[in-house]
C-alpha positions as CSV (number, residue, x, y, z in Angstrom):
1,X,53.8,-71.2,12.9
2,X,57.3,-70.5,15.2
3,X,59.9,-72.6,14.3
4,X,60.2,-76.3,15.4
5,X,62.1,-77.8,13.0
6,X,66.0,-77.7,11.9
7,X,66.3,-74.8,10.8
8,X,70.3,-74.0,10.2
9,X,71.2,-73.9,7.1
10,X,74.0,-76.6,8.4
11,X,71.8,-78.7,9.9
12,X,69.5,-79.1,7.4
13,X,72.5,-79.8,4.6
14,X,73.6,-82.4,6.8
15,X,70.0,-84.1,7.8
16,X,69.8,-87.6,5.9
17,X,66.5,-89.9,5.1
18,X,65.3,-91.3,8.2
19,X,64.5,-95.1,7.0
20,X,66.4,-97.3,5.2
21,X,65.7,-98.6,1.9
22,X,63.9,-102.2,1.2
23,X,66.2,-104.6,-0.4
24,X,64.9,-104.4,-3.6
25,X,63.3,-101.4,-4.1
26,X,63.8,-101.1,-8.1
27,X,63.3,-104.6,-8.5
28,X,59.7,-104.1,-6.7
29,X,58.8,-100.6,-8.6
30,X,60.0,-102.3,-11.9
31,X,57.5,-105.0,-11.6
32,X,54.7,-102.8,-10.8
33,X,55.1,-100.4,-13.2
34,X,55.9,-103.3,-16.0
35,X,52.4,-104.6,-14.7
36,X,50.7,-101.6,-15.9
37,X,52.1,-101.0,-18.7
38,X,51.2,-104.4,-20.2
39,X,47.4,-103.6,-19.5
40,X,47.1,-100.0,-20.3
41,X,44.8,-99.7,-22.9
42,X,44.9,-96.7,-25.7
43,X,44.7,-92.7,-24.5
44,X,41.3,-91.2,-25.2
45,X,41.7,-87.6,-25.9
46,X,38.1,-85.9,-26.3
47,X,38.4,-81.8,-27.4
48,X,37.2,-79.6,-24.5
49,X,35.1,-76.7,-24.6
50,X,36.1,-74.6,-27.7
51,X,33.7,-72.2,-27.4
52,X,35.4,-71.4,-24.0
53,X,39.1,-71.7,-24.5
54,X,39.0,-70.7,-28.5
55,X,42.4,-70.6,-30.2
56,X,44.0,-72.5,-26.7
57,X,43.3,-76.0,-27.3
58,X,42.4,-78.3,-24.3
59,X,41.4,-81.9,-24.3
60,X,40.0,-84.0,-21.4
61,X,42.6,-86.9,-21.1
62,X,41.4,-90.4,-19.7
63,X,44.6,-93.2,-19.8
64,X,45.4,-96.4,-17.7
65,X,47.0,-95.9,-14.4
66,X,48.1,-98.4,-11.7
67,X,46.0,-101.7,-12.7
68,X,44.7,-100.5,-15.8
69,X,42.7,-98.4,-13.8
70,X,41.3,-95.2,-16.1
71,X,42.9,-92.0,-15.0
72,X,41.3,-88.2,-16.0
73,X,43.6,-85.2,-16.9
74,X,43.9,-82.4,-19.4
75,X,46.2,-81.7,-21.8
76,X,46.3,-78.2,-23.2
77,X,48.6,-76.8,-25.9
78,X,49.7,-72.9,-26.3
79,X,47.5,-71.2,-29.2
80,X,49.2,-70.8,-32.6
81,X,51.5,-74.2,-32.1
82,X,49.7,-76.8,-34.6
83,X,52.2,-78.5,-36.4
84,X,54.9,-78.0,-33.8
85,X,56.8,-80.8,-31.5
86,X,57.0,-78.9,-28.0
87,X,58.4,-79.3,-24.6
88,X,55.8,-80.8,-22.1
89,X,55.3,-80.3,-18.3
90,X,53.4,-83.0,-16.5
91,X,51.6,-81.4,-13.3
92,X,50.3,-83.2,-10.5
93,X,48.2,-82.0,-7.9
94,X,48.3,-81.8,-4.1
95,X,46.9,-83.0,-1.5
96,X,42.6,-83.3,-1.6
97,X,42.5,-81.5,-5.0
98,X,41.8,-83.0,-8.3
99,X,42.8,-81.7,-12.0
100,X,40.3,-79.2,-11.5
101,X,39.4,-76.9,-14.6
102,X,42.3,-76.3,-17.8
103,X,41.7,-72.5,-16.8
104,X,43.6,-73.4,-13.8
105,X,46.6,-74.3,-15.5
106,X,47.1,-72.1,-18.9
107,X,50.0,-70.0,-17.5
108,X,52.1,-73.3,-18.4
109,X,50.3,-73.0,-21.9
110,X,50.8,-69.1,-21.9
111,X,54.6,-69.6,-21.2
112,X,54.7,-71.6,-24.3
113,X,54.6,-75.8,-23.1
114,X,52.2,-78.2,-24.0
115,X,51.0,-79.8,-20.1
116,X,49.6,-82.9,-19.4
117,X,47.5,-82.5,-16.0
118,X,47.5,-85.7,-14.2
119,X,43.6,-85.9,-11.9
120,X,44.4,-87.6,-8.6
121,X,42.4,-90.9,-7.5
122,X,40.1,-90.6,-4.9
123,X,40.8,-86.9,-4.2
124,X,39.2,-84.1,-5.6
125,X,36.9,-83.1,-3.1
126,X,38.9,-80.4,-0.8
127,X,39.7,-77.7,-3.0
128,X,40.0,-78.7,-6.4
129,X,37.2,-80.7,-8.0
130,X,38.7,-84.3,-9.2
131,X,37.2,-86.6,-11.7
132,X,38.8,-89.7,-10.9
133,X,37.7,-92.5,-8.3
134,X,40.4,-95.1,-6.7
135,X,38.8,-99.0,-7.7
136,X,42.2,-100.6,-5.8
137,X,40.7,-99.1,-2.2
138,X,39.4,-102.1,-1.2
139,X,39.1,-104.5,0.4
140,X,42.5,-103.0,2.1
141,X,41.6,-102.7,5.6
142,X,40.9,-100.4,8.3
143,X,42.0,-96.4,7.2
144,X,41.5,-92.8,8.9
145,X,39.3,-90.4,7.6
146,X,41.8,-89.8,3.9
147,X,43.5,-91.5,1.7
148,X,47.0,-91.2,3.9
149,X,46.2,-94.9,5.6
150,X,44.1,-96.6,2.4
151,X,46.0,-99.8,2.6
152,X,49.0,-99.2,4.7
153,X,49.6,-102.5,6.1
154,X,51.2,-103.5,3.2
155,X,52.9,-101.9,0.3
156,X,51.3,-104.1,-2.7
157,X,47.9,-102.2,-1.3
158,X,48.9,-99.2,-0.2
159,X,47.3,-95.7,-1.9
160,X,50.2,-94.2,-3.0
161,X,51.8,-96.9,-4.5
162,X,48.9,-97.0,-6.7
163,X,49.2,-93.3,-7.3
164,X,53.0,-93.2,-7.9
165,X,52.8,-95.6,-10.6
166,X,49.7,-93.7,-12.0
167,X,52.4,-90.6,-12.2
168,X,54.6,-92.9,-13.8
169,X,52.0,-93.4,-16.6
170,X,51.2,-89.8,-17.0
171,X,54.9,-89.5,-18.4
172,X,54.4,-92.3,-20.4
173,X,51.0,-90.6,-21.9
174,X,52.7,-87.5,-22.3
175,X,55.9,-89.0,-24.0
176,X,53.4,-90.1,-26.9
177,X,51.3,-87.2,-27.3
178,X,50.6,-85.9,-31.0
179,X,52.9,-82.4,-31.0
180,X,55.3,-83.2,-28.0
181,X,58.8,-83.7,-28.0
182,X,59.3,-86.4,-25.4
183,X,63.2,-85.7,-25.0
184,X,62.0,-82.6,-23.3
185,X,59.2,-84.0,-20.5
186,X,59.6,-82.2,-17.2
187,X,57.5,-82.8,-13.6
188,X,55.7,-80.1,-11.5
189,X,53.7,-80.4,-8.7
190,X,53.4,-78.4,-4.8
191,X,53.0,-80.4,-1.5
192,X,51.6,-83.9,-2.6
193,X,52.4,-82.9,-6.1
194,X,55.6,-82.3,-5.6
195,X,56.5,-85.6,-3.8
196,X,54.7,-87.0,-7.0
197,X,56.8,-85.1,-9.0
198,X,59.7,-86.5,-6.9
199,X,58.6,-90.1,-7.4
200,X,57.8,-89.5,-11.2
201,X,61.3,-88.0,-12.0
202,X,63.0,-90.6,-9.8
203,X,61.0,-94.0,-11.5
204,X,61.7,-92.7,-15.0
205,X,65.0,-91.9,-15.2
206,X,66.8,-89.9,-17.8
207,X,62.9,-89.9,-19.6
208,X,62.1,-87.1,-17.2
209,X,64.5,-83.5,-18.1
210,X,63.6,-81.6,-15.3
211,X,61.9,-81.8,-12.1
212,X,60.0,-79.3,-9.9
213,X,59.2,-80.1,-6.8
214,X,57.5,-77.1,-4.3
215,X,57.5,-78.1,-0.6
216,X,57.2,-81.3,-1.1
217,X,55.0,-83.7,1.1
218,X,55.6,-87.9,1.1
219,X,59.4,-87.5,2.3
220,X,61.1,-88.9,5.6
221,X,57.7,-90.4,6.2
222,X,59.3,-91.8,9.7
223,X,60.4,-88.3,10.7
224,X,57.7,-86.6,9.2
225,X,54.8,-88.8,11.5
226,X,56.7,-88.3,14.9
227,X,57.3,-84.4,14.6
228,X,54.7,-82.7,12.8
229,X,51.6,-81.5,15.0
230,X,49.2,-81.1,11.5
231,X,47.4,-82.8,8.7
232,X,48.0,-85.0,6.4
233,X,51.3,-86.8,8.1
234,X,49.2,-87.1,11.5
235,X,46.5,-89.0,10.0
236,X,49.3,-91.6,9.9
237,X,50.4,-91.2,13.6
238,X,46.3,-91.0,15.0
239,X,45.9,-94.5,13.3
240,X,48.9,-95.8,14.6
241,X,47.9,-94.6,17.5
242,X,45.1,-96.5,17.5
243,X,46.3,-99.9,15.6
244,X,49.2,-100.6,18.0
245,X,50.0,-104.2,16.4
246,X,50.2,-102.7,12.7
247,X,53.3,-100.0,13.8
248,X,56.0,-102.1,12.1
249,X,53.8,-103.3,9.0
250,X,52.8,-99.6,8.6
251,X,56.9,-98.1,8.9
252,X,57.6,-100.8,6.0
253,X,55.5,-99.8,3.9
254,X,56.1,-96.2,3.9
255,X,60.0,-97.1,2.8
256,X,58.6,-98.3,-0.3
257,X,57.1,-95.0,-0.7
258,X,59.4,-92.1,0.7
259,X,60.0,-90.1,-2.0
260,X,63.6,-89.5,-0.2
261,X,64.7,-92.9,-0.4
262,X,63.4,-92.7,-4.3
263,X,65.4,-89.2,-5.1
264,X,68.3,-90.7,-5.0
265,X,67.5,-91.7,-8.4
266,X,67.0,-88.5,-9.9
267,X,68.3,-87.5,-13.1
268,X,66.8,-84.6,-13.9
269,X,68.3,-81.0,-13.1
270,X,65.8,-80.0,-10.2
271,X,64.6,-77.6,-8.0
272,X,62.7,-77.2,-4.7
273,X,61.3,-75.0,-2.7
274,X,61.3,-75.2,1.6
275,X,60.2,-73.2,3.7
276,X,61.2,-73.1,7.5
277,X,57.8,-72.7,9.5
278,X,56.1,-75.4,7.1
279,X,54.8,-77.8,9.8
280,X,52.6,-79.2,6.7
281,X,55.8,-80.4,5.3
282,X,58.3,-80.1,7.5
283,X,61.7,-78.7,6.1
284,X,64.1,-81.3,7.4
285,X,61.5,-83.9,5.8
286,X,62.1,-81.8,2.2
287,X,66.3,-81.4,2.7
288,X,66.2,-85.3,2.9
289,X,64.7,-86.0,-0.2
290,X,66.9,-82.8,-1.6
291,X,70.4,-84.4,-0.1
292,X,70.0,-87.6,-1.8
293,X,69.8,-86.3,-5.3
294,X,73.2,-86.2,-7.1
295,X,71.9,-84.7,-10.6
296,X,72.1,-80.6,-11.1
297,X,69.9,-79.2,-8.3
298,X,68.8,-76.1,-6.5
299,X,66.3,-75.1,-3.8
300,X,64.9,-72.0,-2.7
301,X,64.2,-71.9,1.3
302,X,62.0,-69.4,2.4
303,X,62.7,-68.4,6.2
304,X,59.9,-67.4,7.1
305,X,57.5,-69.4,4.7
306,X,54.9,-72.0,5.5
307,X,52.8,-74.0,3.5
308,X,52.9,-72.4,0.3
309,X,54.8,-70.7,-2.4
310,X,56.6,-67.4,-2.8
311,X,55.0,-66.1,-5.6
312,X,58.4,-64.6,-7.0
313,X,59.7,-68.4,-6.7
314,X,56.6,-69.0,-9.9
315,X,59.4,-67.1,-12.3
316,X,62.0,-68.5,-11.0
317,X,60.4,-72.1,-12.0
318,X,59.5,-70.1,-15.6
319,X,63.1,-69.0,-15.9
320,X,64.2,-73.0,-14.5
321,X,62.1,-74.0,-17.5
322,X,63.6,-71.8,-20.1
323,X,66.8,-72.3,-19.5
324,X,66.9,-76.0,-18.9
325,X,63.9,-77.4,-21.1
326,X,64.0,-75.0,-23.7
């Protein structure tokens, strides 16, 4: 992919969040978040798989998300740390994938944190195998072929206001788990996990120590929809193409979601990752949620990266870890 986006270092340090924030906004996520809370009923941890994993312990998770709704994840513990309060890394998973298997996430384990693996409603069914369905869907109205339009007319019934407040919970469950010390929770995630990671670090405050947030998708969401020509942002523009009459309902329900109107609540030290010829997640889209945070932050930009990961930037994050949670 050429570039098409800002790719200067001084534009993009300069490029601000395209919407405006709802009058509000905390007040709104508060009372959400508040609402699950009060009916979350207790964590079930069941032990996974011994014969597989042996002396690294996994459990399959199941706690109340958005609505009480039961959420799947893993939580898996490095070998030889019985006894011991650890760090704790929550990870959340990007776009179409689910929680997957725990092999897919020891190096966190290996590396010597506890992680809580959060499964993502409804998805699961592109690349990762998911375990969780979405009961809020309906009846929500029209949507394209995803989950990026699943009640978009308004933000009480939108997806991923239902899946940013399951995030939420996940640092709630991990907070509480046996063996964890929750003064030291930090948030992962790439692409749609990464804005999740975003959304989680920015709802819960000084709870959350660090936050890692890899080319992060679910920022600028009224830049994002008018410049990039690929999937998932356009399955936003291709039903507003369609649903003329719902354009403004649609734009005010994405500022209760942009994760870079939320950053600007970010405690947590933090760092990104960009690259220049993402047109997945378009780099200007990722400096906006970057630019607003205040707290102890760093990104690495990769110019000639798309939509994925240096691998080199993986011990970097290890090294971000280490030095910042311990």
């Amino acid at each position: 992919m050429p570039l098409f986006d800002l790719s200067e270092p001084s534009e993009l340090a300069e490029h601000r969040v395209t919407a405006t924030e709802p009058d509000g906004l905390d007040a709104w996520w508060a009372a959400r978040i508040a609402a699950a809370r009060a009916v979350a009923e207790p964590v079930s941890l069941v032990r996974h798989e011994e014969s597989a994993y042996g002396p690294t312990p996994v459990w399959d998770v199941e706690f109340s998300g958005d609505g009480g709704d039961r959420i799947r994840g893993w939580y898996l513990r490095p070998a030889g740390t019985e006894g011991q309060r650890l760090p704790i890394v929550v990870r959340y998973i990007g776009y179409g994938g689910g929680r997957g298997l725990p092999l897919d996430h020891t190096l966190w384990a290996a590396a010597g944190y506890a992680v809580l693996v959060m499964d993502t409603r409804g998805q699961g069914a592109k690349w990762a195998i998911g375990a969780t369905g979405d009961p809020g869907r309906s009846p929500a109205g029209p949507e394209y072929p995803g989950v990026m339009t699943r009640g978009i007319s308004s933000p009480e019934t939108y997806y991923y206001s239902r899946l940013f407040v399951d995030a939420v919970r996940a640092v709630d469950v991990a907070s509480e788990l046996d063996g964890v010390d929750p003064s030291r929770i930090a948030v992962s995630g790439g692409s749609q996990g990464g804005g999740l990671a975003i959304a989680a670090a920015a709802l819960c405050g000084d709870r959350v120590r660090v936050c890692h947030a890899d080319i992060p998708f679910l920022c600028d969401f009224h830049r994002a929809i008018k410049i990039t020509p690929k999937a998932p942002f356009t399955e936003i523009s291709d039903f507003l193409a369609q649903h003329v009459d719902l354009v403004p309902a649609v734009l005010e329900t994405l500022r209760y979601v942009d994760c870079a109107l939320l950053a600007r609540r970010i405690t947590a030290t933090t760092l990104f990752s960009a690259g220049l010829m993402d047109a997945v997640c378009p780099p200007s889209t990722v400096f906006a949620a970057y630019n607003e945070i205040t707290a102890l932050k760093e990104i690495t930009v990769s110019p000639f990266g798309v939509h994925d990961v240096p691998r080199g930037h993986i011990e970097r994050q290890l090294r971000h870890l280490r030095e910042h949670l311990g």
